[in-house]
C-alpha positions in Angstrom: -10.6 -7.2 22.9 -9.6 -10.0 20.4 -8.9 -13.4 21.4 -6.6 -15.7 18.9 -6.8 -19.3 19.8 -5.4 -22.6 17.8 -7.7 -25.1 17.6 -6.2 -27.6 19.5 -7.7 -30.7 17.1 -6.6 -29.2 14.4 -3.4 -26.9 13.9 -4.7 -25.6 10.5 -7.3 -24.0 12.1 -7.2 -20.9 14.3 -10.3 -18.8 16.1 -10.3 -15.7 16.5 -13.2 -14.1 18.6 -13.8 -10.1 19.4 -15.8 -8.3 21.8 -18.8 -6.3 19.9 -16.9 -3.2 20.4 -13.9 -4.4 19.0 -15.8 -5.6 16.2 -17.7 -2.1 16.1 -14.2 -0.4 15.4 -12.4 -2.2 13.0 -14.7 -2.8 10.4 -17.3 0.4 11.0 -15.2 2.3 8.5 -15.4 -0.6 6.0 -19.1 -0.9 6.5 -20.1 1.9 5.7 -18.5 2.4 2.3 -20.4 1.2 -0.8 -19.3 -1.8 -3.5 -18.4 0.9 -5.5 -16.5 2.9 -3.0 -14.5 -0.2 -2.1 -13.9 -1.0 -5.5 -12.3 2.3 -6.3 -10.5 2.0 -3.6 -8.8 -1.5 -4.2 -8.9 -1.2 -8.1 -8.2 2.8 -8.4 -7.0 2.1 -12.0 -10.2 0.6 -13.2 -12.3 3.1 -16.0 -16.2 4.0 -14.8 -16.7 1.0 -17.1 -14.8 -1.8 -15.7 -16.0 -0.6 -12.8 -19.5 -0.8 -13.3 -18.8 -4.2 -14.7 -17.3 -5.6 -11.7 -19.6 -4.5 -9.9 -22.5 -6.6 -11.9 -20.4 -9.4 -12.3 -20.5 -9.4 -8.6 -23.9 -8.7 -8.0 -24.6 -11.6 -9.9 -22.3 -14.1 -8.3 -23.7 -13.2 -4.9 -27.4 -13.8 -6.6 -26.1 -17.1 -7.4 -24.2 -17.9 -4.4 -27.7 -16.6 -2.1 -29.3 -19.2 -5.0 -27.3 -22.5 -4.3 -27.1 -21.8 -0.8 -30.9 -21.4 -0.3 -31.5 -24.8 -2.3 -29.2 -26.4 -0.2 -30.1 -26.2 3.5 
């Protein structure tokens, strides 16, 4: 089941919540693909190259992201 509910303090905002299983279903296909494989996917024009450079370029914006964030709590 998924639940959409404004936020009645603010309109902008909206929650959604979802039972585990629901959860479980619509993203278990997603999950289980690789960086790669989702990159292919969404980019399908993209050489081995670019592709391997995305890739790295997000590795190491996630590095710094996990970085900042750790410094910060």
């Amino acid at each position: 089941m998924v639940e959409v509910v404004l936020d009645e303090t603010d309109r902008r905002r909206t929650r959604i919540t979802m039972t585990h299983s629901a959860r479980t279903e619509i993203f278990a296909e997603r999950a289980s693909r690789t960086v790669a494989e989702a990159l292919r996917r969404r980019l399908p024009d993209l050489t081995d190259n670019q592709l391997a450079r995305v890739q790295t370029a997000l590795d190491q914006l996630a590095g710094e992201l996990q970085f900042e964030l750790g410094h910060h709590r």
